[in-house]
C-alpha positions, 0 to 999 in steps of 0.5 A: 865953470868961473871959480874966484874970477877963474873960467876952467877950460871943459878940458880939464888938461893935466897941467893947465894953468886953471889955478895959477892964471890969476897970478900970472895974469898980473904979469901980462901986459894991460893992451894986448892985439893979437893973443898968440898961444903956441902950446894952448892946451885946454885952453884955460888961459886964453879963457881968462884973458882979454884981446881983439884977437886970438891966434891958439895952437897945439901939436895935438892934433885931438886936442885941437879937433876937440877944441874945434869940436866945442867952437862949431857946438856953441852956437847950438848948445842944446843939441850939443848937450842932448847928443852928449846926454843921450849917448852918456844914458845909452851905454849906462854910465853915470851922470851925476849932474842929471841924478845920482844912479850910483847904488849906495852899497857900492858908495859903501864898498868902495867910498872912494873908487865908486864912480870908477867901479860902476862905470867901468865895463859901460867905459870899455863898451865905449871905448872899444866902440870908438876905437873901431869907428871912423873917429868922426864923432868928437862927442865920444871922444869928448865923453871919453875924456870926461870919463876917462883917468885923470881925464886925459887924452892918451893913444898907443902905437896903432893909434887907440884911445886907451885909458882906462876909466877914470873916477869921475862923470859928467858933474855940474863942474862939467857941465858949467865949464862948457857953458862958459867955453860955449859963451866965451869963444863966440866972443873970442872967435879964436883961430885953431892951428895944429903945428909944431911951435916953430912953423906957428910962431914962423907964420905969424904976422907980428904988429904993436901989442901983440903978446906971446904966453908960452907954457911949455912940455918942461924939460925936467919934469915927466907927463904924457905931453913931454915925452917928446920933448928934448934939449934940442927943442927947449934950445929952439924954443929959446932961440924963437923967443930971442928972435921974437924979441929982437922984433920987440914982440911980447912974451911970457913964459912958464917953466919949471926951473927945479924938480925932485933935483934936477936943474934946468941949466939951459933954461936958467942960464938964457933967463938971466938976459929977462925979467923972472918972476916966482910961482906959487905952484902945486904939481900933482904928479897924475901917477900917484896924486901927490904934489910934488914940491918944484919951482915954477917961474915965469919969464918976460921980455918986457 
C-alpha cells in the first residue's frame, strides 16, 4: 500500500509513523550506510527509507517472528497469499478484498460495528485454535492481527493471544501493503534482531554514514508497548545516544515532550545539548478513538 509517496507497513503497529514519515524524513540525512532501527516496530519507516543496509530490531519477540514471517513469504507470494485466503474462507470470516459477504441487514443494525458482529464468533474459533496449537504457523497469527482490535498483538499472563475481534478484514489496504512489503525487503534485505535496545545498539559496528532513527515506548504517554517502559530506561536510552555521538554516529529521535499535562522533564533537559524539531502529529488514543492533542519532537545529533 503506497498513499502520497508513503509505503504502510502490513502491520498496521498502533503508533507507527506511517503518517508522519514524510515529514520526518526531511530531517534525515542525504547518504546513510547501515539503517539502524533499535525500536522497528511495523517497520513503516525503514519501508520509506533508503540505505545499502539494514540493521532492524524490536523487543517483541511476535512482532519481529511476524516480520521474518513475511521476509521468508516474499519470495512466494502466491502460495502466501492462498494459505491466508484459505485459512480466512475455512473459518467464515470475511474478506472484503475477495467479495462483500456481510449480509445488508446486519449493514443495517449495526452501520458501523458490522464487520466485528459477523466475524466475531469465527474470530474466537480462531483464536482459541491458536492458542492451543504449537504457535508454529505465523499466517494465523498474522490473520489474527489483521483481524483483531485495533490490529494489535497483545498475550496475558499464561502467554495467550487475546484480543477480541476487531471491526476490520482482510481489504485491498491489506492486501497492497503486503505486496509491497513483499517488493520491498527483497531489496532491502533487512536483518532481524530481537533484544533489548542496549545489547543491539552495544553489538553494532558503527562506520562513516551510518544513521540511528529511534522511536521509542514515551515516557509520559500510555499503550500497550510502553507499560515497561521507565525513567530508568528512558535515562539508558539517553545515555547510549550520548555515547553514539561521541562516536559521531547519526541519530534522530522521536519523542513526545507533553501530554494531557505532564512533562517529560528528563527527556527536555538532555534535548537542549541537539537540534529539535516540531511534529505535526495526530495520537489517537486506541481506548477510545480520539486524538489527543500532545507534543511530538524530533531529536538530532547532526
Amino acid at each position: 500500500m503506497k498513499t502520497n509517496g508513503i509505503n504502510r507497513s502490513p502491520l498496521f503497529y498502533v503508533g507507527d509513523k506511517y503518517k508522519l514519515i514524510k515529514e520526518i524524513k526531511t530531517h534525515f540525512p542525504t547518504t546513510i550506510e547501515k539503517f539502524v532501527e533499535p525500536f522497528v516496530g511495523g517497520g513503516s519507516v525503514f519501508l520509506n527509507v533508503g540505505a545499502k543496509e539494514f540493521i532492524l530490531n524490536d523487543i517483541d519477540s511476535y512482532v519481529i517472528a511476524l516480520h521474518k514471517y513475511l521476509c521468508d513469504q516474499s519470495g512466494k507470494s502466491e502460495v502466501f497469499f492462498d494459505n491466508i485466503f484459505n485459512i480466512i474462507d475455512e473459518y467464515g470470516l470475511s474478506c472484503s478484498y475477495h467479495k462483500d459477504i456481510v449480509p445488508d441487514e446486519l449493514k443495517k443494525q449495526y452501520p458501523k460495528t458490522y464487520f466485528a458482529k459477523f466475524n466475531k464468533d469465527a474470530f474466537i474459533k480462531l483464536r482459541t485454535d491458536y492458542n492451543q496449537s504449537d504457535r508454529s504457523d505465523f499466517s494465523i497469527l498474522y490473520i489474527l492481527l489483521i483481524y483483531g482490535f485495533n490490529r494489535m498483538l497483545r498475550f496475558n499472563g499464561n502467554n495467550n493471544y487475546n484480543l477480541p475481534v476487531g471491526n476490520v478484514d482482510f481489504n485491498k489496504n491489506v492486501y497492497d501493503a503486503l505486496t509491497k512489503y513483499f517488493e520491498l525487503v527483497k531489496i532491502k534485505h533487512p536483518k532481524w534482531c530481537n533484544e533489548d535496545f542496549r545489547a543491539f545498539l552495544n553489538e553494532i559496528s558503527w562506520q562513516e554514514n551510518d544513521f540511528v532513527y529511534l522511536d521509542p515506548p514515551y515516557l509520559i504517554t500510555f499503550s500497550e508497548y510502553n507499560k515497561f517502559w521507565n525513567n530508568d530506561t528512558e535515562e539508558d536510552l539517553l545515555l547510549c545516544l550520548d555515547r553514539l555521538n561521541d562516536k559521531n554516529v547519526k541519530f534522530a529521535i522521536s519523542n513526545v515532550t507533553h501530554y494531557k499535562g505532564k512533562t517529560n522533564k528528563t527527556f527536555l533537559s538532555w534535548a537542549e545539548k541537539y537540534n529539535c524539531y516540531p511534529i505535526k502529529s495526530n495520537y489517537i488514543s486506541y481506548h477510545d478513538n480520539t486524538i489527543k492533542q500532545f507534543n511530538e519532537v524530533l531529536i538530532t545529533n547532526y
